[in-house]
C-alpha positions as CSV (number, residue, x, y, z in Angstrom):
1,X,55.3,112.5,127.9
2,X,54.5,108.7,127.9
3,X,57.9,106.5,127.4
4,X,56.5,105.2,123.9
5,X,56.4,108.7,122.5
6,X,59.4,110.0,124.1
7,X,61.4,106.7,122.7
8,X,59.7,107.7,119.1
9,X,61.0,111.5,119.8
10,X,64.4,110.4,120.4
11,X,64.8,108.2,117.4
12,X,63.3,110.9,115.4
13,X,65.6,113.6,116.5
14,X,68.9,111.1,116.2
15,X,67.8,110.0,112.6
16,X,67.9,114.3,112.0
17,X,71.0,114.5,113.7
18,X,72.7,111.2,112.0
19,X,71.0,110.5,108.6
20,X,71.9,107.1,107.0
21,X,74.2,108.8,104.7
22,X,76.3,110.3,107.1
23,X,76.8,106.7,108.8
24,X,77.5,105.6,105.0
25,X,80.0,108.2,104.8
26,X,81.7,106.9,108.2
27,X,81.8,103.9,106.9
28,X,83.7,104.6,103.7
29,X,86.1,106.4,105.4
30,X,86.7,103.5,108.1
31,X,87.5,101.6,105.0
32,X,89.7,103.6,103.2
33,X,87.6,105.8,101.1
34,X,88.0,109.5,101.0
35,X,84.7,109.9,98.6
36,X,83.0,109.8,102.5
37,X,85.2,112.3,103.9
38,X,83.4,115.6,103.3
39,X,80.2,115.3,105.3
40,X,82.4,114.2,107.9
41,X,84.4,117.4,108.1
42,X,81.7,119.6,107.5
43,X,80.2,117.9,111.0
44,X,83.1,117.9,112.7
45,X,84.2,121.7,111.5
46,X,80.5,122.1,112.6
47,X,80.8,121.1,116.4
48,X,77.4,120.1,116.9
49,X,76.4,119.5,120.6
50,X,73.8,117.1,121.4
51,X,73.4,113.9,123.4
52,X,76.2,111.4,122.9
53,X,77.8,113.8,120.2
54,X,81.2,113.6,121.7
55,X,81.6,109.8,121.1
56,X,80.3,110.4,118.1
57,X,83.2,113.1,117.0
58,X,85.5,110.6,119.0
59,X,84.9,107.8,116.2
60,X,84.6,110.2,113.6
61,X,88.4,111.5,114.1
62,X,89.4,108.0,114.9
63,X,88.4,107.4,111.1
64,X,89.7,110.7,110.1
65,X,93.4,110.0,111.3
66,X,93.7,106.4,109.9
67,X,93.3,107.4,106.4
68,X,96.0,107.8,104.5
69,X,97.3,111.0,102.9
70,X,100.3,110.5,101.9
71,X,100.3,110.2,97.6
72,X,103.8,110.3,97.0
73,X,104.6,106.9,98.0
74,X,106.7,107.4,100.8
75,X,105.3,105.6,104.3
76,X,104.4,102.7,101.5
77,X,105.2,99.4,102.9
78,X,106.3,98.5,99.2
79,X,108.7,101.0,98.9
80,X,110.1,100.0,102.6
81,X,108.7,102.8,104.6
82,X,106.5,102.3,107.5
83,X,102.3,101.7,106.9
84,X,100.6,105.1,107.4
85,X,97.4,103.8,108.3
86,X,97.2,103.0,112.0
């Protein structure tokens, strides 16, 4: 296989693999948003194993842990607990 078509193979199997709304979804859960979070655990929960996956689950739980959870209030800095996000 020439480089130029193995290049356009790659990209063509990482856009199946990663579609632009999964990245969308990583993004709105780096920023906060759980609306994103449900493609992210159906991959994760999914284990897919492919090239470079691993960083890839690596960011994803990254984003996964700094969300915030906690409803109640408590762990608010207003109401003198301690920031939840990390």
């Amino acid at each position: 296989m020439e480089q130029s078509a193995a290049a356009g193979w790659f990209h063509e199997m990482f856009w199946a693999m990663y579609p632009p709304a999964f990245w969308r979804s990583l993004d709105a859960v780096k920023s906060g948003d759980r609306a994103g979070l449900e493609p992210i655990l159906r991959f994760l929960e999914a284990d897919p194993w492919c090239f470079r996956s691993g960083y890839v689950k690596a960011d994803l739980i990254r984003a996964v842990i700094r969300l915030d959870f906690d409803r109640s209030g408590e762990g608010s800095p207003s109401q003198g607990g301690s920031p939840r996000r990390r």
